[in-house]
N, C-alpha and C positions, 0 to 999 in steps of 0.2 A: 542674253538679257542686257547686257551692257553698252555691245554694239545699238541692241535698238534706242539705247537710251540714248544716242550720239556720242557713244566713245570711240577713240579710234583702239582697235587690240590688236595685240600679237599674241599670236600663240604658240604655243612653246611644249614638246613633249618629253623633253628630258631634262634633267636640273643641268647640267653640264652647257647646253644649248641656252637656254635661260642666263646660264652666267656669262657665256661670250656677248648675249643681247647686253647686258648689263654694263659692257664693261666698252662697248661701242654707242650705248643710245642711252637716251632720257627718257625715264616713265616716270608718272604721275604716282603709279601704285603699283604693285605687283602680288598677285594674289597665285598663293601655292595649292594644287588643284589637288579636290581629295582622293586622286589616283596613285599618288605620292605619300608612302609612309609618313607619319607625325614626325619620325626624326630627322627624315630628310626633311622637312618642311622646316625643324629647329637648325638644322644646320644651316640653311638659305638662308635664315635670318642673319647666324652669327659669322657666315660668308661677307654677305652684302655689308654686317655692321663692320668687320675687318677689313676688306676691300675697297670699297665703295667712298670715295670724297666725300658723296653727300647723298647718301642713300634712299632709297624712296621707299614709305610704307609697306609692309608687309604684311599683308591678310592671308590666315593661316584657313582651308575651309579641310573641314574635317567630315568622313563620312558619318558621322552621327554625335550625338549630343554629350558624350562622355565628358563629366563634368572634370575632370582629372585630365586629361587631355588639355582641354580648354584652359584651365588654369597653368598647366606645365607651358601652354605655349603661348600665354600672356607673360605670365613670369621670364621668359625666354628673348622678348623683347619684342615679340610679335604683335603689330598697330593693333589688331584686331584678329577674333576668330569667329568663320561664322559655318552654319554645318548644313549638311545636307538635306535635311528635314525642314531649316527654312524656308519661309515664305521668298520667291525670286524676288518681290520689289524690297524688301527687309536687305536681301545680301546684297542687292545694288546700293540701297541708301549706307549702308555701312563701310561700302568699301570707296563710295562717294567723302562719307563721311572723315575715314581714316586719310583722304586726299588732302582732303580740306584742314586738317589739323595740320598735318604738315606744312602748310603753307599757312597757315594762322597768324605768321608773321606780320603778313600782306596788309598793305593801311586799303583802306576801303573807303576814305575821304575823298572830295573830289579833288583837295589838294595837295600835295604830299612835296614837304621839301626838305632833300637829300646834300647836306652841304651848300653849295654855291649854286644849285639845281632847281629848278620850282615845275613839277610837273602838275598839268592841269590837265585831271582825266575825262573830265568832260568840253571842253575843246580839245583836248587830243595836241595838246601842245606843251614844249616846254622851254623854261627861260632859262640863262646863264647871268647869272649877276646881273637879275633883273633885267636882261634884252633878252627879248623872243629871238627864238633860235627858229630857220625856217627848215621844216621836215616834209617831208612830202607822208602818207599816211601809212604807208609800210614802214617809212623811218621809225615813225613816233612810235608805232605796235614793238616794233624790235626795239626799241629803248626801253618802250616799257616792262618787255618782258624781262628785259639782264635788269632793268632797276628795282622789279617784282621778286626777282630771284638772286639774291646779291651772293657771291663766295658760290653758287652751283654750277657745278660743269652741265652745259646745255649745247646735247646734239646736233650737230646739224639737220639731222631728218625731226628732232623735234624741234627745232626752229624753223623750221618748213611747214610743218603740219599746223603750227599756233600763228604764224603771221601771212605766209598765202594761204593754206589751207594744205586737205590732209591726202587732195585730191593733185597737186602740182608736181608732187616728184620734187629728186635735191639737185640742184641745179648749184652746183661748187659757184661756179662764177658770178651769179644775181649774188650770192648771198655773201660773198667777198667785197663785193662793188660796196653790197650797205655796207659792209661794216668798216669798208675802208672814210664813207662819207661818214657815219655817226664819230670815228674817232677822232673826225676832220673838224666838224662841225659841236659838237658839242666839248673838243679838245680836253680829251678823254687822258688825265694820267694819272700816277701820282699825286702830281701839284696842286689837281683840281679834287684829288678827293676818291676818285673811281676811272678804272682802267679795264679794258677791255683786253683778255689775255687770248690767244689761241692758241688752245689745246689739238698740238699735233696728230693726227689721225683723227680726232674724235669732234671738237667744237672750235667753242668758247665759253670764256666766264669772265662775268663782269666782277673785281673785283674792289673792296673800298679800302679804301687807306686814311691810318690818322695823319696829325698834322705833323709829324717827322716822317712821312711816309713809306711807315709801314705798315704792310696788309692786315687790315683787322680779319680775324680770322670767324 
């Protein structure tokens, strides 16, 4: 249902396996399949919420409509639960939906200014103390995505999949290159506000800092 909807997914048949994905990638959502007991499904939650930097929604789908289930695994911390008696476009828009909260953060203006930053998402451009900064259009997509997702650790294979596409594969060295020119060019630290940090084995995360700079968390 998902994939036709243009999602990219993994699939995953043992909680264990799911948590090594977790703890190496970036998902949007993660939804616990109702092949999986309700308690191991609460346990995922409060896995990812003790583990997890910045963890990503968790939809709990249950083999049937038990109303007590449902509630234990909202109570539980769980984004959403949806069951197997649903309607398939109902459990996609739900678990679309639980995405979307997550990121609710996200300004949807076309111009959004972050410190000393002025991005402008409809030229696909951004200034630095008021001068346009010159980005080539993979630049501007990778900036916008660490300035979209500020303090979350972001994959390499999901930085791949959101700024080439989901078709390119991870190519260590393209995505070094950007990110050696956005810290160049948009002179990325501390002092200016926000810092681009690399997370050994796993990404990076764009991080913000106040004006004695330290990491606002």
């Amino acid at each position: 249902m998902l994939g036709a909807g243009g999602h990219d997914l993994s699939l995953f048949t043992a909680a264990d396996e799911l948590q090594r994905a977790l703890l190496r990638d970036t998902f949007d959502a993660v939804v616990v399949d109702k092949a999986l007991p309700v308690t191991g499904g609460l346990a995922m939650v409060a896995w990812a919420a003790e583990t997890l930097e910045a963890p990503p929604p968790v939809v709990i789908a249950l083999p049937g409509d038990n109303k007590a289930d449902m509630v234990r695994s909202l109570r539980s911390g769980a984004s959403d639960v949806v069951a197997a008696t649903d309607p398939g476009e109902i459990v996609v828009a739900r678990i679309e939906a639980a995405a979307r909260r997550a990121r609710s953060s996200v300004p949807t203006e076309r111009l959004r200014t972050l410190g000393p930053y002025v991005v402008d998402l409809l030229a696909e451009s951004i200034a630095l103390n008021d001068k346009p900064v010159k980005l080539t259009s993979k630049e501007f997509a990778l900036a916008r995505l660490f300035f979209d997702n500020l303090n979350r650790p972001l994959s390499r294979a999901y930085l791949f999949a959101h700024v080439w596409g989901p078709d390119y594969g991870v190519d260590t060295r393209t995505l070094d290159m950007h990110i050696s020119r956005l810290r160049s060019k948009l002179v990325l630290s501390p002092d200016s506000g926000f810092a681009l940090q690399t997370l050994f084995g796993f990404g990076y995360r764009m991080d913000a800092f106040d004006a004695e700079g330290r990491r606002i968390e």
